[in-house]
N, C-alpha and C positions, 0 to 999 in steps of 0.2 A: 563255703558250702555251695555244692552244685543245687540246681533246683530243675528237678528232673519228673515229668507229670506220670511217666511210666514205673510201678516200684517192681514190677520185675528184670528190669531194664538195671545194669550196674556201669560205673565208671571207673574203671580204673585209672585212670592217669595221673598222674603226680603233678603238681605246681612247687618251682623254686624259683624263690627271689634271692640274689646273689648266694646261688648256692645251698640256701639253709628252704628246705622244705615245708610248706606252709600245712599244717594239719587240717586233715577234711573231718567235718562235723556232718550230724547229720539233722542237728537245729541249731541255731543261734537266737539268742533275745536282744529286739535293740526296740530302744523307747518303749518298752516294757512290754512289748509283744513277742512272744516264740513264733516262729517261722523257722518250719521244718523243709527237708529239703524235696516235698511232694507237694506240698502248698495243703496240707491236710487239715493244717492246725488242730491236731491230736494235741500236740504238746500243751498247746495255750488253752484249749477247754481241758484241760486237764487241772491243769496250773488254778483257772476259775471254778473250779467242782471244789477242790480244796478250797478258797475262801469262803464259796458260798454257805460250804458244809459247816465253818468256821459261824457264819453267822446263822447259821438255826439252832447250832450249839448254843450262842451269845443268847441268841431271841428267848429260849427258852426260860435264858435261867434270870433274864430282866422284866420278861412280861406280865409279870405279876405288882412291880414296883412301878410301872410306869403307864402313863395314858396313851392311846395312838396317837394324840398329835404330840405326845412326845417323843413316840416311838418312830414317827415316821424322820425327824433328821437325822436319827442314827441308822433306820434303813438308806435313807439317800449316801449319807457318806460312808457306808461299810460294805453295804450291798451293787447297789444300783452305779456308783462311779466306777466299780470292775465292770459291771455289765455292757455299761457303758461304751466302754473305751475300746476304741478303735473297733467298736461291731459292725461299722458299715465294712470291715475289711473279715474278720473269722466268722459271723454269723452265716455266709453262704453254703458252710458247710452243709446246709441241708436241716430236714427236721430228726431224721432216724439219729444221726450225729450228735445232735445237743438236746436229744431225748432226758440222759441224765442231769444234766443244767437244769431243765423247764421241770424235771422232779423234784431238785435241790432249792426250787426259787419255791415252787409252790409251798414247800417244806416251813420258810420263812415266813412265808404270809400266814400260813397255819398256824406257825408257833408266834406270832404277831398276837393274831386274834382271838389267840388261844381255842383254836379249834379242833376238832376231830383230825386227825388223821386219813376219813374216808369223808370227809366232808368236802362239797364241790368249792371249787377255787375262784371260778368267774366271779362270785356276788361276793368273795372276800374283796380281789383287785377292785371292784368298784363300790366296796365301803370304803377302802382305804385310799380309794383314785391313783390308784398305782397301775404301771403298765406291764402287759406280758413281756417277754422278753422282742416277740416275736414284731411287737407296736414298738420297741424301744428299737429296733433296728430302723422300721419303717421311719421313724419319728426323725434319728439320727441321719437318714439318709434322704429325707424329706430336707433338711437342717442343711445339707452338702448341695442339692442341687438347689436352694434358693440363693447360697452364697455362690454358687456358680453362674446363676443367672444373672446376678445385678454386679460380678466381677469382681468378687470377694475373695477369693481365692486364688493363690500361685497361676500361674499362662500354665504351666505344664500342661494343668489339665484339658485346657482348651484344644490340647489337639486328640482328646481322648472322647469329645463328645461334638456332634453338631445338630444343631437344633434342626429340627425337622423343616422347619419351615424355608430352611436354606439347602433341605434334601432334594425338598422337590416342591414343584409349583401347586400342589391340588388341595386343595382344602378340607385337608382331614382331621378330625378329631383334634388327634394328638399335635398336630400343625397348628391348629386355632387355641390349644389350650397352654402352646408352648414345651411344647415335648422335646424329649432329646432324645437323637442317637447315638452310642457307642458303639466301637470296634471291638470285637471278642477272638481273641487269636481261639480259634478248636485245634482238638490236636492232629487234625491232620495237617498244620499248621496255614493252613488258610483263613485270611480275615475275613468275617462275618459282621453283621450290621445287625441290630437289635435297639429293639425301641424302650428307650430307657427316662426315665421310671415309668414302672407300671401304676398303674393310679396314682400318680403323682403328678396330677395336670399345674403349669405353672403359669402366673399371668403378671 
């Protein structure tokens, strides 16, 4: 698979190893995530609409027989471990993008709590202390840079982030709270510096 950020942009070129023609895809899945060959990850919230859907269908037809705290391990392992996984990597899709996901998740907390359908969702997630989708990224990616600050994680990444405070000498905010920098290739393929995490000061 080419991974190409333009999709009116096409490649035709062939790749052969001894001869025999390797087939061009235009997503592959490895370790359980689709990665398409635009970085879109159309395929993989695709993939997650269908389970989620899976479990409002489930929720509905259990919630009757069960109490929330017993509902709530079956949300955690049916729901919330797809949501889960690997969202610090396909949730940047945006919000317009996983518009349909955040309808499908609200769907489950509804049919959870056995509520209205036009009934507001905020004061379900915090009957049930459960998070949007949108806190389960933050949460998850809050979770990535504390293992990268105290050196939890693979060196790779170490060359993809540098603390602010080795940016530069002035004592700003984000410097005194332990802030990181990352490198962002844009597409006119020059690297750009941005200050990473956003409220996610580390100490």
């Amino acid at each position: 698979m080419l991974i190409n950020s333009n999709s009116s942009q096409s490649c035709n070129f062939k790749v052969k190893i001894n001869d025999s023609e390797i087939k061009h895809t235009t997503c592959t899945k490895y370790l359980g995530v689709y990665i398409d060959q635009y970085l879109s990850w159309t395929e993989h919230k695709h993939n997650l609409e269908i389970k989620v859907s899976r479990s409002v269908a489930m929720f509905y037809r259990i919630r009757y027989h069960l109490s929330n705290n017993a509902l709530r391990p079956v949300y955690y392992s049916l729901t919330y471990s797809h949501l889960q996984y690997a969202i610090g990597v396909w949730d940047g899709a945006g919000k317009t993008a996983l518009k349909r996901l955040n309808v499908l998740h609200n769907k489950v907390l509804r049919a959870m709590t056995c509520s209205s359908y036009k009934s507001r969702v905020s004061p379900l997630y915090k009957k049930l202390n459960l998070l949007k989708i949108d806190d389960i990224y933050i949460l998850e990616i809050g979770k990535f840079m504390h293992r990268l600050h105290w050196g939890r994680i693979p060196v790779n990444f170490d060359q993809l982030f540098t603390p602010v405070s080795q940016a530069h000498s002035h004592a700003t905010r984000a410097a005194t709270r332990g802030g990181y920098i990352w490198q962002v290739a844009s597409t006119d393929k020059k690297i750009s510096e941005t200050p990473w995490p956003k409220n996610l000061g580390l100490h």
